[in-house]
N, C-alpha and C positions, 0 to 999 in steps of 0.2 A: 847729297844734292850736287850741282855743276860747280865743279871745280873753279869758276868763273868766278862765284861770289865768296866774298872774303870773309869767312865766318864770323860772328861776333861769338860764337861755342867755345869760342877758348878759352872767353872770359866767365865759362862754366864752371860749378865744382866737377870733382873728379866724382864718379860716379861709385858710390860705396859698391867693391865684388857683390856683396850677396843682399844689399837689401838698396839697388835705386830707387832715389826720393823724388823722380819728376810725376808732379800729380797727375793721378790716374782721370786721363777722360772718358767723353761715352763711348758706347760699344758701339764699331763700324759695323756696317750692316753684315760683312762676312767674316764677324766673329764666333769663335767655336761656340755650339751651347753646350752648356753641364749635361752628363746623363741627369736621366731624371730620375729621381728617389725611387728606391725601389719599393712596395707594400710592407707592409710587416708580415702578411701572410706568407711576402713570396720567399722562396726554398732557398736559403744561406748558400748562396756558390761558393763551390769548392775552390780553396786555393791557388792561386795562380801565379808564375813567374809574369809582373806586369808590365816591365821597364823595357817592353822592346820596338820602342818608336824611332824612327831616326829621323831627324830635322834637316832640310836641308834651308839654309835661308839666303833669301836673295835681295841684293841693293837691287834696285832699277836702271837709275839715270847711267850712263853707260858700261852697265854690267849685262841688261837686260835687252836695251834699247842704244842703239850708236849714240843719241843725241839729248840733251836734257828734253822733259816731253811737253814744255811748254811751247819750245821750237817747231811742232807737228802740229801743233793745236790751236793755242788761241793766238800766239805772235803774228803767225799768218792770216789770221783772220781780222786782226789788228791792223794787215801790212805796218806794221812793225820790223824794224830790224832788230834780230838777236841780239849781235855784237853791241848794236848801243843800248841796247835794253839795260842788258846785266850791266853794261859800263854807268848808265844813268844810277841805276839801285846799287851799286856798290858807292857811288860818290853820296846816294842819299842816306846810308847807312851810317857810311864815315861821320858825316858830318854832322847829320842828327844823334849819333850814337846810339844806333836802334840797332836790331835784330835785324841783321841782312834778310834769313828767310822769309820775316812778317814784313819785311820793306817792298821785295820783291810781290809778295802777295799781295797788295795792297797798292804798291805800284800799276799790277798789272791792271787793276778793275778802274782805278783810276782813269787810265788812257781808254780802258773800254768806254767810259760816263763820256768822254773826253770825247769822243770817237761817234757817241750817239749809237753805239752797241750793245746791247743788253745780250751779257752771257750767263745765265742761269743755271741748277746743277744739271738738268736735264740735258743743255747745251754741250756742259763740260763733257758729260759723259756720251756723246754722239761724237764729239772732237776727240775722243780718246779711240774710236777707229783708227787713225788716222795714225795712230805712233806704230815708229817702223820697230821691228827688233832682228836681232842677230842672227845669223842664218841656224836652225836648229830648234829651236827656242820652241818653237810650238812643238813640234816631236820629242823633247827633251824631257818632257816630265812620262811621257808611255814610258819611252826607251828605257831611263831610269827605275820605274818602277816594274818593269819588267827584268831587268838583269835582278833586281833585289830579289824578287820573288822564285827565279832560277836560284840565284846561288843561296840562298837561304832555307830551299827546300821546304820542308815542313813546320819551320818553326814561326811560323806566323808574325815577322818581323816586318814593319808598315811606312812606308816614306811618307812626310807628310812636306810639304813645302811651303815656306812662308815667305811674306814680303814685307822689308822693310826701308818706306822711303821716305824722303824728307820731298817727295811729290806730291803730288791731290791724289786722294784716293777719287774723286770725282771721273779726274781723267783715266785711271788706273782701271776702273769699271766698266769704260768702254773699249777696254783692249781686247783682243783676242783669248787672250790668257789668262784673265782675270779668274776664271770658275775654276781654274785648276789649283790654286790656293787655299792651304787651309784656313788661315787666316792672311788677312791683310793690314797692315799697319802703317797708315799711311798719317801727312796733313792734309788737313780739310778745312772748308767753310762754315762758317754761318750764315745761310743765305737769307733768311729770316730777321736778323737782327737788327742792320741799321738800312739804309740806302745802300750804300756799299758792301755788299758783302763782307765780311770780319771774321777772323781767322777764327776756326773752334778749335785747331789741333797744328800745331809744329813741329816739325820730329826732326830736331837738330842733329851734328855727328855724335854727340855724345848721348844724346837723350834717347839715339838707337837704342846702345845698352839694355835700358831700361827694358827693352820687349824683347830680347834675349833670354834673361831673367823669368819675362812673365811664362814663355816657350819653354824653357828649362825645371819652375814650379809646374804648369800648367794651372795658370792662374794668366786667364787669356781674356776674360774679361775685364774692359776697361773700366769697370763702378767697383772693382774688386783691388786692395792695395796688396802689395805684394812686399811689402816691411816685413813681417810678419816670419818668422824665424822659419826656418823645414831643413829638417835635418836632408844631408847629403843621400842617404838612402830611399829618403820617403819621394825626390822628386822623378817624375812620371820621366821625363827626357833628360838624362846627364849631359854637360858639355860633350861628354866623350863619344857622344851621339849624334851633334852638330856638326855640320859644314857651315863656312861663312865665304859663301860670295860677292866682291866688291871689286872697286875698279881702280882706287887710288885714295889720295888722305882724307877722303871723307869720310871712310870705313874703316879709318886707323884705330877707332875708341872700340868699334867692334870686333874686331880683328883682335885685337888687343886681350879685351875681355876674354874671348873664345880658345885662345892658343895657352894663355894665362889658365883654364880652368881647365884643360884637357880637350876641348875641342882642337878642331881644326879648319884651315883658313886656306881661299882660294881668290889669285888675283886675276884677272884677265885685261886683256889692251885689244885694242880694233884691229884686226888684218891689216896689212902692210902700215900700223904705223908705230912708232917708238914705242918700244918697250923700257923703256930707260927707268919710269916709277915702279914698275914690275920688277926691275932688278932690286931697285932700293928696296922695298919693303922686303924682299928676301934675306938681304944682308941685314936688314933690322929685324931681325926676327919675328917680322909681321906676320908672314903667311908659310905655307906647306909647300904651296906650289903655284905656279903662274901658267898661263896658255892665251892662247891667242882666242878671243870669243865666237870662239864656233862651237854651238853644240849640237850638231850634227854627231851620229853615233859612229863611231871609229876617227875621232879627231884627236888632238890631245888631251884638247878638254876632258874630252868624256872619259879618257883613259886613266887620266890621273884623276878624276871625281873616283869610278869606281876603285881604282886602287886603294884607296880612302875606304869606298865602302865594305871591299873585303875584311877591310882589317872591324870595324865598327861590327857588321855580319860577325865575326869570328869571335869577338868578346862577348858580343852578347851572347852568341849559342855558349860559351863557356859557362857568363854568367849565371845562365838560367841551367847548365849541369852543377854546379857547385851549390845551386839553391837548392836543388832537389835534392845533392846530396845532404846537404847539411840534412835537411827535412826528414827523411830518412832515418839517419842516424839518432836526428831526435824523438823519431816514433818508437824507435828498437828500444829506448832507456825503460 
């Protein structure tokens, strides 16, 4: 989320590597669905190298978009100012000792009741037009899924891209980008609930993790817990398969998580301006590599994502020659 608000996430637990315990909610609308069982009549498929998915996943607030995207949408339409928004919900957080991100949630609809503005999810997601993103961004999921499917050649290796934000998925749905997601994993409302709308999902910096994890078992469904032990072999997408792109310390837990398990981690800053958090997490051994967020095809960005992919590309075509060998050799016994 915006760097602005002082997280109360730190007074989290540490998120266990292989089984986070933040409880599982409903399933957003552009959740994967399970295949579906197959008949008992139907023909036992033949064996398959299956582990050839690569994740790419993505923060939002400025990784995706320059500006938190409450700033494009309802603030404005509040006439609201940003700057004392967040400055109001951070003194109301301090002092109430609440949850910044449900203070700010819950702030905002406030000043709307306040305001004599009724903003509904249908609203939200007409106001999620309206969020700007980084130059590239919309070409950036062809471009990429097209170098994968060149240098991969025949082996039928699949980009899949995800989102993971501590924003509305309301407004997330009226973006331009939103269908290009496999899934999305955002917070959301209860519109239903009280007078006030009330928070049905928060996705704090640590409580990312958690969907990490569920992208990594492929256990993607939110009514589905993901405790639940699976051996390092059995899961569908390894870290070592993931990218994590973020933009600064609110992506340090996933960052973290991702580099820690074999994955790898990508930070980006706004054209012409400081790059100075992109150094740090470098020297902390946060991320692979930093760029300026342009994902435009021939920038840095894109250069240093696919250098990442070659390598990712290259393990697995191995992995899947060493399975077939083993397989082999266990046929000839």
């Amino acid at each position: 989320m915006v760097e602005r608000i002082e997280r109360s996430a730190r007074r989290e637990k540490a998120v266990d590597d292989d089984a986070p315990r933040q409880r599982p909610a409903a399933k957003p609308k552009s959740a994967h669905r399970p295949a579906e069982t197959p008949s008992r009549n139907a023909v036992q498929a033949k064996p398959a190298f299956n582990r050839k998915s690569i994740a790419l996943v993505y923060d939002f607030d400025g990784t995706l978009s320059p500006k938190p995207m409450q700033e494009y949408t309802v603030l404005p339409k509040l006439g609201v100012d940003p700057h004392e928004f967040w400055a109001e919900s951070n003194r109301i957080a301090q002092k109430e000792g609440a949850d910044s991100l449900i203070t700010y949630m819950h702030l905002m609809y406030k000043k709307a009741k306040a305001a004599g503005v009724r903003i509904d999810r249908d609203d939200l997601v007409d106001l999620g037009r309206a969020v700007e993103l980084f130059d590239g961004v919309e070409t950036w999921f062809d471009d990429i899924e097209e170098y994968v499917r060149i240098r991969s050649e025949r082996a039928g290796i699949e980009v899949r891209h995800y989102l993971i934000s501590s924003g509305l998925i309301e407004i997330i749905e009226g973006t331009r980008i939103f269908p290009r997601f496999h899934n999305v994993f955002a917070s959301e409302y209860w519109f239903e609930a009280y007078d006030l709308p009330y928070p049905k999902r928060v996705i704090t910096d640590t409580g990312k993790t958690q969907y990490l994890f569920r992208i990594n078992k492929g256990v993607e469904d939110l009514g589905q817990s993901i405790n639940q032990h699976m051996p390092e072999g059995e899961r569908p997408v390894p870290f070592s398969q993931m990218i994590y792109f973020g933009d600064g310390d609110t992506d340090v837990p996933s960052m973290t998580v991702m580099r820690k398990n074999g994955g790898y981690a990508i930070a980006v800053h706004p054209p012409r301006k400081n790059k100075e958090k992109c150094v740090d997490l470098l020297r902390a051994g946060r991320i692979d590599f930093f760029a300026v967020a342009d994902y435009r095809r021939g920038s840095e960005l894109f250069r240093r994502t696919t250098r990442l992919l070659d390598r990712i590309i290259a393990d697995i075509q191995l992995q899947e020659e060493m399975w077939h060998f083993r397989r082999g050799i266990e046929k000839s016994k």
